[in-house]
N, C-alpha and C positions, 0 to 999 in steps of 0.2 A: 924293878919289875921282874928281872929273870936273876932274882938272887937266893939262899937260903933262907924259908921264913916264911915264902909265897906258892900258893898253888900252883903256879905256872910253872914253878923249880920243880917241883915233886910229878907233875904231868910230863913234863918235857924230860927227865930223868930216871925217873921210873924207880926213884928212893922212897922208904918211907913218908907217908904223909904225918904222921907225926911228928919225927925228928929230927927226917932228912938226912941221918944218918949210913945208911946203906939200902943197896939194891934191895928191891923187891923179889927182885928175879935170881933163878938160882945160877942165868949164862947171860950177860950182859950182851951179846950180842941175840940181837930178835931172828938174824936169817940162818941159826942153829935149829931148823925148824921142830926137831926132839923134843927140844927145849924154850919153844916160843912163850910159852902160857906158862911154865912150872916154874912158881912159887917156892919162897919160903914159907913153912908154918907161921913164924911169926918174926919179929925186927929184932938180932942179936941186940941189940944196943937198950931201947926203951923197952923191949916184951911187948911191944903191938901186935896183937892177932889178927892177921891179913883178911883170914876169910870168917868175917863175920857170924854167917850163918853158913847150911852144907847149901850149894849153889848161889856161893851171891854171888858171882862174877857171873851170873847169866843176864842179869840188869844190863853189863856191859852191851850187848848183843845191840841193846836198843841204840845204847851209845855210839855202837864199831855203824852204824849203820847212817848216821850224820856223819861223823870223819869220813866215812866212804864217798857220800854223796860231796863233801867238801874235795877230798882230793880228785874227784872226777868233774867236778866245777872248773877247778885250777886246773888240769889237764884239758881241757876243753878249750877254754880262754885263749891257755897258753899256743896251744895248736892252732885253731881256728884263725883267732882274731891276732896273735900277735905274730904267729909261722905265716900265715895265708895258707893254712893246705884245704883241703876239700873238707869235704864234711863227712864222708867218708872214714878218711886218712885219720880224721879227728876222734871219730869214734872204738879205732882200732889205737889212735895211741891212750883212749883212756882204760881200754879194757888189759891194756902192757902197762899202763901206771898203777892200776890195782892190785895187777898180779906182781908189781915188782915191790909196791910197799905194802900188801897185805900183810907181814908179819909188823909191821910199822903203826898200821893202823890198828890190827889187834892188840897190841901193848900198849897204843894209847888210850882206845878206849878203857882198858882197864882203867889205870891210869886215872883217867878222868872220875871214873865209876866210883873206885875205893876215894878220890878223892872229895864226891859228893857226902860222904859219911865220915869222914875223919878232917881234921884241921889240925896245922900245924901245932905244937904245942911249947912255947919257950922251956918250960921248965924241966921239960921232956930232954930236949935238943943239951941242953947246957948239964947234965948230970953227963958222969963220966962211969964209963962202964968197969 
């Protein structure tokens, strides 16, 4: 399920959805905030062009906006129902869980986005550069 080959590898890792070859990203850490969103032009490895069209990663936006509401579900849950704090208390740890994996969630949604439009590609993956 979470191995090369599967969309979940390429979401969860933030590599080409084609090859799976290398980062997408030009600083593998997301909390370089400079450098949350910046891209490569395209996949050294297969020549995948990342951005489609000029603004496709605005589609993402719709995406960052479900991840959002997911990881404030899970921050909720987790406070409320499994801490016991107030309701309150709850509230304030989901607006510190946004803010602490906002750049988390921005990369995923990408992530997700580019991976609605590109699929893996065997023949892609197994060509050596």
């Amino acid at each position: 399920m979470f191995k090369k080959g599967s969309a979940l590898y390429s979401i969860l890792t933030g590599v080409c959805p084609k090859c799976h070859y290398e980062s997408m990203y030009i600083n593998k850490n997301p909390y370089i905030l400079q450098d949350t969103l910046k891209i490569h032009d395209h996949c050294s490895h297969c020549k995948t062009k990342y951005r489609l069209e000029p603004s496709f990663f605005y589609g993402s936006m719709y995406v960052s906006y479900g991840v959002g509401i997911a990881f404030a579900v899970a921050s909720f849950i987790i406070s409320y129902l499994f801490l016991g704090t107030s309701l309150n208390l709850s509230f304030i740890s989901i607006i510190i869980t946004l803010v602490i994996f906002g750049p988390v969630i921005m990369r995923l949604s990408r992530n997700i986005w580019i991976n609605l439009f590109m699929k893996y590609d065997k023949t892609l993956a197994k060509k050596e550069s």
